[in-house]
C-alpha positions as CSV (number, residue, x, y, z in Angstrom):
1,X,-23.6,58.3,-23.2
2,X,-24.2,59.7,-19.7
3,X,-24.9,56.5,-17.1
4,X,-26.0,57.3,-13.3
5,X,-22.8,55.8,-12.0
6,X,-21.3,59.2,-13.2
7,X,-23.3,60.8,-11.0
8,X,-23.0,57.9,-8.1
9,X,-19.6,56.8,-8.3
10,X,-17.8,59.7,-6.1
11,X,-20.0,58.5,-3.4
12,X,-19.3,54.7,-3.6
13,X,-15.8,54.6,-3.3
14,X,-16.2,56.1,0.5
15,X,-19.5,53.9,1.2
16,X,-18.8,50.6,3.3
17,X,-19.1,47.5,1.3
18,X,-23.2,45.5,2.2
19,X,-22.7,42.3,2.2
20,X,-26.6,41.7,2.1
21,X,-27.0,39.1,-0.8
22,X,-27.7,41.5,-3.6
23,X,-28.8,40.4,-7.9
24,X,-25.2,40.1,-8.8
25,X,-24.9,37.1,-7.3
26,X,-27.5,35.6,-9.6
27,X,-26.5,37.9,-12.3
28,X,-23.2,36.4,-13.8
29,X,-21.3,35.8,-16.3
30,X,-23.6,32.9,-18.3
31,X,-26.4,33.2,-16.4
32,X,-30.1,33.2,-18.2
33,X,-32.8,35.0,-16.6
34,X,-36.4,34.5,-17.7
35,X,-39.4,36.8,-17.4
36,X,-43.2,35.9,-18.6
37,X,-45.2,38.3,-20.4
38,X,-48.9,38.2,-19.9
39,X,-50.2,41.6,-22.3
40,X,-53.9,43.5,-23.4
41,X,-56.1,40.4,-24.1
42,X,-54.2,37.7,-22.5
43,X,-51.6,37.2,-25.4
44,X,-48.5,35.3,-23.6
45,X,-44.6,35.5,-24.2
46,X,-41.4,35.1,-22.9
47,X,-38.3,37.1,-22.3
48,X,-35.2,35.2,-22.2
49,X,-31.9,37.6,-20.9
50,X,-28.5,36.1,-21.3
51,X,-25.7,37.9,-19.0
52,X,-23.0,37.8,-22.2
53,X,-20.1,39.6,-20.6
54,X,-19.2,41.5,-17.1
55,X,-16.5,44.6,-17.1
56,X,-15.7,46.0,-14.2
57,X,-14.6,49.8,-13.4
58,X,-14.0,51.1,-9.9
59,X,-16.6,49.6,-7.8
60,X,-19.2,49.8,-10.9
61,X,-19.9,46.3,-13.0
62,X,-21.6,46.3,-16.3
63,X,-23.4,43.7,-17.2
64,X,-23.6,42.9,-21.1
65,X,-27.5,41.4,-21.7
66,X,-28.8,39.7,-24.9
67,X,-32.3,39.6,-24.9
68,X,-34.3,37.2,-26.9
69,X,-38.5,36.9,-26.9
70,X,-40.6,33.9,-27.4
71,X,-43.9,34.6,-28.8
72,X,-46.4,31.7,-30.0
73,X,-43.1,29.4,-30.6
74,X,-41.4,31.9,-33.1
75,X,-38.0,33.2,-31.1
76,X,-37.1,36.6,-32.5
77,X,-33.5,37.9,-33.2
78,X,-31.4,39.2,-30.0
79,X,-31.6,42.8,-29.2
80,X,-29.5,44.1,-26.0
81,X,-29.5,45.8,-23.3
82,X,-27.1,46.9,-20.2
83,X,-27.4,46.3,-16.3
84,X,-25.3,48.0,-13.6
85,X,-23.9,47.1,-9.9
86,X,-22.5,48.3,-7.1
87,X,-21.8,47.9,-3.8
88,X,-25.1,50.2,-2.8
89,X,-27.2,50.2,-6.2
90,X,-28.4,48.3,-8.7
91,X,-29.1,50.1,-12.3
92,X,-30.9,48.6,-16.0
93,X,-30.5,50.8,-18.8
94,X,-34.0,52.5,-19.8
95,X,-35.2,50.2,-22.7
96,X,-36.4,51.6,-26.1
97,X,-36.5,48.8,-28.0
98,X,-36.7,50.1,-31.5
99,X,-34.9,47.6,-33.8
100,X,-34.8,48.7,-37.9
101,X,-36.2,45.2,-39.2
102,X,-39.3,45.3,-36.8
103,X,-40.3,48.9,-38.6
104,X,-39.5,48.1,-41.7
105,X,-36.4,50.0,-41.7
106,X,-34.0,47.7,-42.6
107,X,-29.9,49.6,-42.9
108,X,-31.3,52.2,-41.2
109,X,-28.5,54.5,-39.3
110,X,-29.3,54.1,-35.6
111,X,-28.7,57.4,-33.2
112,X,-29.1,56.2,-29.1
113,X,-29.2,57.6,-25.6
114,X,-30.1,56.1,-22.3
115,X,-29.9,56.8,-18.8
116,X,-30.3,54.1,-16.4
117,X,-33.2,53.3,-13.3
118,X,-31.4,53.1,-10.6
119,X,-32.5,51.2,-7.2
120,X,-30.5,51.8,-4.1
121,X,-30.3,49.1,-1.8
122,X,-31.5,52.0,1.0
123,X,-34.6,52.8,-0.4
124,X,-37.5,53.2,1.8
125,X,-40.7,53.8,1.4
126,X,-41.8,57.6,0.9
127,X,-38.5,57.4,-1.5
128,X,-38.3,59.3,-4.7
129,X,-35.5,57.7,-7.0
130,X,-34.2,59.2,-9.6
131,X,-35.8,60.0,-13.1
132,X,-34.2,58.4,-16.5
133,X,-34.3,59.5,-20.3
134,X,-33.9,57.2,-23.3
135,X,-34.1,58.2,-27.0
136,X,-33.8,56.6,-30.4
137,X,-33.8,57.5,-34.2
138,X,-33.3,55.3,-37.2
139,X,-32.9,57.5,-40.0
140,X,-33.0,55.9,-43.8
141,X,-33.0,57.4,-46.9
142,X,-35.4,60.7,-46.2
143,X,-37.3,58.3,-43.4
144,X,-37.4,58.1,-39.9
145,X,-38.9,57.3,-36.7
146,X,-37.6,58.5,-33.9
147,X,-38.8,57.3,-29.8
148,X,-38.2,59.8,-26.8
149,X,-38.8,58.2,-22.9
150,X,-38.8,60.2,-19.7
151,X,-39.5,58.4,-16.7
152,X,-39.7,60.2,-13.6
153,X,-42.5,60.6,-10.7
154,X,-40.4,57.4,-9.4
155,X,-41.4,56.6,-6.0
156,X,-41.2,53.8,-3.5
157,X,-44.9,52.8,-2.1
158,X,-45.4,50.0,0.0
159,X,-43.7,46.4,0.8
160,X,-45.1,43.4,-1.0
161,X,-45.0,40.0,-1.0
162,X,-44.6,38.3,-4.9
163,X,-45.3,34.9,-5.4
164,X,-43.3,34.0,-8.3
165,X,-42.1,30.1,-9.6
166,X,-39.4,30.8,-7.6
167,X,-41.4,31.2,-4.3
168,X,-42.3,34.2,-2.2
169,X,-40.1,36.9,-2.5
170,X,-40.4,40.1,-0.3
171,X,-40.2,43.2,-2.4
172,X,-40.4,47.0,-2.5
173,X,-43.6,48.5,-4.9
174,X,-42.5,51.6,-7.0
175,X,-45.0,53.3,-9.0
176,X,-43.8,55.7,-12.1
177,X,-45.2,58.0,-14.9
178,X,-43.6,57.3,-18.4
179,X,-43.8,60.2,-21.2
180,X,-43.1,58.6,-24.7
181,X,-43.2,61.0,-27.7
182,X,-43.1,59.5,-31.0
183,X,-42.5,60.9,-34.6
184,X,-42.6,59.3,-37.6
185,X,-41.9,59.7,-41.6
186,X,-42.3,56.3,-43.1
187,X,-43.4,55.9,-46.2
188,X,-45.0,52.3,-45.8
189,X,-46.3,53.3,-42.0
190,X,-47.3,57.0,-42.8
191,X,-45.7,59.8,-40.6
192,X,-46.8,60.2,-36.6
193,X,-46.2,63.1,-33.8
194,X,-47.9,61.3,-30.9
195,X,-47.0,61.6,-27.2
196,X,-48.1,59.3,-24.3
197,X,-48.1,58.9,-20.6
198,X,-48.1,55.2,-19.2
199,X,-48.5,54.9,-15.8
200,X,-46.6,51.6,-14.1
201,X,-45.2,49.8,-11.0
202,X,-42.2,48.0,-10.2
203,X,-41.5,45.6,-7.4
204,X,-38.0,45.1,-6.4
205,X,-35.9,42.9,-4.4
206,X,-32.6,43.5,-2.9
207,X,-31.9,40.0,-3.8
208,X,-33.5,39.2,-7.3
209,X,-33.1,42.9,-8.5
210,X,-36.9,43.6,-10.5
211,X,-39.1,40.4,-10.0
212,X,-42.3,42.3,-11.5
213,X,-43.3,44.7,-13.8
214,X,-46.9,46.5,-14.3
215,X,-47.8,49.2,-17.4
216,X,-51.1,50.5,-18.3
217,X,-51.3,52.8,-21.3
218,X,-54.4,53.2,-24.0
219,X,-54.1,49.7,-25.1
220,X,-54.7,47.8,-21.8
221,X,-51.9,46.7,-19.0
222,X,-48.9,44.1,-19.4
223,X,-47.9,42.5,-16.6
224,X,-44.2,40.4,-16.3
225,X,-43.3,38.2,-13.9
226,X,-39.4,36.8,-13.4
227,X,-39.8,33.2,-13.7
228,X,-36.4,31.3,-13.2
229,X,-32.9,32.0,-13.2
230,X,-30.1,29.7,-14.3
């Protein structure tokens, strides 16, 4: 699986160590972050993320995230995902979210890639960051349905002010395009060859890592917000 810290790591281990307060110090070991979900036509949930484990390499931490939804009451089953540190960056696995139960692909084999969006603590506006790839298949029995993201066009805007439940909290805004091609042979869901661009924003804190999220595609925009941290 290639990671950005591949890529970043050479240049770490001669960078001088910021002792800025930076998301790892809210990020540990036990720690349960929580994001609200508003989506198309007001519907409402939440995303609960449990920091699981922490292994370090070099300078580079990975974080080991369980991520749980809330929607209407009804709590669905864990998927995961990864987040990254270090002393100059701060990285979260592109997320393709594809689980076999939720399409009806139960046992299906699972093939995965992903790259990681990665914020340096540097970035400035005029900033272009890095782009990030993420595919999937599930494969079962003749079926499949496979999900390919490129996000790229990832640049840093303008300085914001968030008010969030956990007070005002001065971020960075960085707009992105999002190409996501799907294909699908399924023979309860029919077969697809689709592709999309979503267009979205991010706003990012040196402190609280991503405190807000913003997508619009064809079906409306979804909007999180980071509510607490425990």
């Amino acid at each position: 699986m290639k990671h950005w810290l591949t890529v970043l790591l050479p240049f770490t281990l001669c960078s001088a160590i910021n002792f800025v307060v930076h998301p790892e110090t809210k990020y540990k070991k036990g720690a349960v972050i929580q994001f609200t979900y508003i989506s198309t036509g007001g519907l409402l949930l939440k995303a609960r993320e449990e920091v699981v484990s922490e292994i370090k390499n070099g300078d580079v931490t990975t974080l080991n995230i369980k991520v749980t939804t809330i929607d209407g009451g009804k709590v669905s089953d864990p998927s995961w995902t990864k987040k990254y540190y270090d002393h100059n960056h701060w990285a979260q696995d592109v997320a393709i979210g594809m689980r076999p139960d939720q399409q009806a692909m139960e046992g299906a084999s699972v093939a995965e890639f992903s790259d990681s969006l990665v914020y340096p603590y540097s970035m400035k506006i005029g900033d272009t960051l890095r782009t990030a790839h993420g595919y999937e298949k599930l494969s079962l029995k003749g079926d499949f349905w496979e999900m390919d993201r490129f996000y790229y066009n990832r640049k840093v805007m303008e300085r914001d002010t968030i008010q969030t439940p956990l007070g005002k909290i001065p971020t960075l805004r960085i707009e992105y395009k999002c190409s996501s091609h799907t294909k699908r042979k399924h023979k309860y869901m029919g077969d697809a060859d689709e592709t999309e661009i979503h267009y979205g924003s991010v706003w990012f804190s040196n402190e609280y890592g991503v405190v807000q999220t913003e997508v619009t595609d064809r079906f409306g925009v979804t909007k999180s917000t980071l509510e607490s941290i425990k």
